[in-house]
C-alpha positions in Angstrom: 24.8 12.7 6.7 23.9 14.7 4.1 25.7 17.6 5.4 28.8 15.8 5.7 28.9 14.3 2.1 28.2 18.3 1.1 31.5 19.3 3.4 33.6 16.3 1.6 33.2 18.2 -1.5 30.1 15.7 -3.0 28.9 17.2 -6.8 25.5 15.9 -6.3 23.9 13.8 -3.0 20.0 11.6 -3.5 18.7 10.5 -1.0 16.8 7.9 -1.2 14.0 7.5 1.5 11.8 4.2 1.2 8.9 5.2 3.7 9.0 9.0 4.7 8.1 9.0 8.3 6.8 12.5 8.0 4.1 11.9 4.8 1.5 11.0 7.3 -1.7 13.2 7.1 -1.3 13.8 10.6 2.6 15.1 10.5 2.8 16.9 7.5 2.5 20.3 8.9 6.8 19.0 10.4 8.6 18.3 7.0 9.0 20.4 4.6 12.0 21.4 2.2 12.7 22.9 -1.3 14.8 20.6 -3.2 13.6 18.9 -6.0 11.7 15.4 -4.7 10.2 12.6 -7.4 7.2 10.7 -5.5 7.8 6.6 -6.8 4.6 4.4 -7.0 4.1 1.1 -5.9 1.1 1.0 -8.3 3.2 -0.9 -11.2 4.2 -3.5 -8.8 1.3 -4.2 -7.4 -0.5 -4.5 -10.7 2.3 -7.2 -11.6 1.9 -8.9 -8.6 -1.8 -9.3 -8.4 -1.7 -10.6 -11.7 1.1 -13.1 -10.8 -0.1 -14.3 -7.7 -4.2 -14.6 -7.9 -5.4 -16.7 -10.8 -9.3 -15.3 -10.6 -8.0 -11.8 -10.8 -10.0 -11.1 -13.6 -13.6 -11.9 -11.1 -12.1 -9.2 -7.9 -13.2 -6.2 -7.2 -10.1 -3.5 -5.2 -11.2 -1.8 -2.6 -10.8 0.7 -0.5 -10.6 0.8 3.4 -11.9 4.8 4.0 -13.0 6.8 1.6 -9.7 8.4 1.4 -8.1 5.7 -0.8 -11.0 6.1 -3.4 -8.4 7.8 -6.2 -6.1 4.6 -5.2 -8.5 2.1 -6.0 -10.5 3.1 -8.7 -6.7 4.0 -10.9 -5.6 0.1 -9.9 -9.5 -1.4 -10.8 -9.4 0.8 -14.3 -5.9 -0.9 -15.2 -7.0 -4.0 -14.6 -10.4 -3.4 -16.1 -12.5 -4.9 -13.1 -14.5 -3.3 -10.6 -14.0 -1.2 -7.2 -15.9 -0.7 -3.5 -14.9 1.3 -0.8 -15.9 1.0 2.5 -17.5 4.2 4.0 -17.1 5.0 7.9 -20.6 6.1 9.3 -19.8 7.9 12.6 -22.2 7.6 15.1 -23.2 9.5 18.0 -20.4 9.9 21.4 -19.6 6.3 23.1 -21.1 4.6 19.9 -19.1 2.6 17.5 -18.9 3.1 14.1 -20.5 1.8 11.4 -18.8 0.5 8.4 -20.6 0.5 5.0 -19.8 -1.5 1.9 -20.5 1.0 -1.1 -20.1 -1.7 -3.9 -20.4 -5.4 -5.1 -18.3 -8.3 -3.8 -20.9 -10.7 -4.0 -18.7 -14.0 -5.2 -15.7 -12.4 -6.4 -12.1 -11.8 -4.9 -12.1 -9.1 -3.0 -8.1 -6.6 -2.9 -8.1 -4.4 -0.3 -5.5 -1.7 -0.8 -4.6 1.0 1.5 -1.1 3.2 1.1 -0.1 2.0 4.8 -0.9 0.1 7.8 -0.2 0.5 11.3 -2.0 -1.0 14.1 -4.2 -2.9 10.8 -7.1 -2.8 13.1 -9.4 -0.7 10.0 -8.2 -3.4 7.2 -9.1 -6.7 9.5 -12.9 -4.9 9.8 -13.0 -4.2 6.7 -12.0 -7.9 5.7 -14.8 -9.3 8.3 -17.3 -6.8 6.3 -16.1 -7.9 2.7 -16.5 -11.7 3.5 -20.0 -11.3 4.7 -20.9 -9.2 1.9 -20.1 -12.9 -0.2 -16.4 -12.4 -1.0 -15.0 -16.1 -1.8 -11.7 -14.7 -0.5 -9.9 -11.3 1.0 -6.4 -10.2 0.1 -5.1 -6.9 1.2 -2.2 -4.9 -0.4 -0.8 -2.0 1.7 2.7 -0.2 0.5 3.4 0.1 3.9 3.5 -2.4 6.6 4.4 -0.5 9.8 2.5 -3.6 11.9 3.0 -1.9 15.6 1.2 -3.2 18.7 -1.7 -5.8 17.8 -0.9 -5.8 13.9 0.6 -9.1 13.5 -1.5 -11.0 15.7 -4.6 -9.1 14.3 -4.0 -10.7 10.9 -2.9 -13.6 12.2 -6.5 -14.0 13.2 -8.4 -12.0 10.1 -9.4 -13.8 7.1 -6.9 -13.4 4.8 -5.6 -15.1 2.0 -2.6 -12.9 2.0 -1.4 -9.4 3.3 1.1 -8.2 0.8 3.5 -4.9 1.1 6.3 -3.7 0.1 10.1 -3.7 1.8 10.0 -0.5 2.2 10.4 -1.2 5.7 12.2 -4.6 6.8 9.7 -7.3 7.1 12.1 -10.4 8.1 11.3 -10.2 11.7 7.5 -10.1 11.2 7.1 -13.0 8.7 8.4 -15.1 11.8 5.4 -14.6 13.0 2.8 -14.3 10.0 2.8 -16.8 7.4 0.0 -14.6 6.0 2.6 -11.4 5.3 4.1 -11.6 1.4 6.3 -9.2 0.4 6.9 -7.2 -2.8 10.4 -6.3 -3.2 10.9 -2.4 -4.7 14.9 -2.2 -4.7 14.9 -2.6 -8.6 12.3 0.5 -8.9 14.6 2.5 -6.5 17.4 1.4 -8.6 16.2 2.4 -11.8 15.2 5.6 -10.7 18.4 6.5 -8.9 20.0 5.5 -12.5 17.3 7.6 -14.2 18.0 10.7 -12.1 21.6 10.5 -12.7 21.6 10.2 -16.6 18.7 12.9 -16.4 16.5 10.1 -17.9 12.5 10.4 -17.3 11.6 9.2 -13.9 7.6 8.9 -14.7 8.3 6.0 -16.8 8.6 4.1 -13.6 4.6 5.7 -12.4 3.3 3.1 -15.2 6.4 0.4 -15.5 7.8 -2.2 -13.6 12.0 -2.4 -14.5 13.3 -6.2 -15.5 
């Protein structure tokens, strides 16, 4: 497509890719390319809507899934000037599950998971079972992502969430059908406003730390 708008004579062509199927740890040795690329953040957004839509906000603690997600976490928990966990995978020995381990305090406060994307969501409904018997009054989870293949939906349907919240990044009509639990945070203004931005040779960071009216 892109080739084609090049052939019709096109000045300049963005594309503008919502979830980019190759970011994956596991697939990013199969895109790569050397034109220029600005990264958006969901961060903003959820920042707003966590402070929208939980009135004890100010008594959670965000967590991470894996230890992976640590930078993620402890960025969102500093901005909102409350604490963080993460949840650390002990691997065991061959034919053994593993072990998850709460590295943190949710003891009577709200506990946010957030995790960049979830598939199959089987990690995130663990890790909710393990944050309520740690003493959390209640378990949200925020992923940027919702992918929700095979068991996902009917996964949360039976985990203990208040809410799972993402992002449109990919269409989410179909599975809010059949999950009343699944809230969705619409990005097409941040999208926008950077495609504007990028245009007018305006600053695209501006949208790593705001959230466009």
């Amino acid at each position: 497509m892109i080739n084609a708008c090049k052939i019709a004579s096109a000045s300049r062509v963005t594309a503008v890719i919502p979830c980019f199927p190759y970011a994956r740890q596991d697939k990013k040795d199969k895109g790569f390319f050397d034109i220029p690329a600005d990264n958006l953040y969901a961060e903003p957004a959820v920042l707003k809507w966590i402070r929208e839509n939980i009135p004890e906000w100010r008594n959670c603690t965000i967590v991470s899934p894996d230890a992976g997600g640590a930078k993620r976490v402890t960025s969102i928990a500093d901005r909102l000037n409350v604490d963080f966990a993460l949840i650390h995978k002990e691997r065991k020995k061959a034919n053994e599950v593993d072990r998850m381990v709460l590295v943190g305090d949710v003891k009577d406060r709200v506990a946010i998971l957030v995790d960049d994307m979830a598939d199959t969501c089987g990690t995130i409904c663990h890790a909710a079972d393990k944050l309520l018997s740690a003493g959390a009054t209640k378990v949200y989870a925020i992923l940027t992502h919702g992918i929700f293949s095979g068991p996902a939906i009917s996964r949360i349907n039976n985990a203990c969430f208040e809410a799972v919240v993402v992002t449109n990044t990919i269409p989410q009509e179909d599975k809010m059908k059949h999950c009343s639990k699944i809230q969705v945070i619409d990005i097409s203004m941040i999208l926008a406003e950077a495609i504007r931005r990028t245009h007018n040779g305006e600053s695209v960071s501006y949208l790593f730390n705001h959230v466009p009216e």
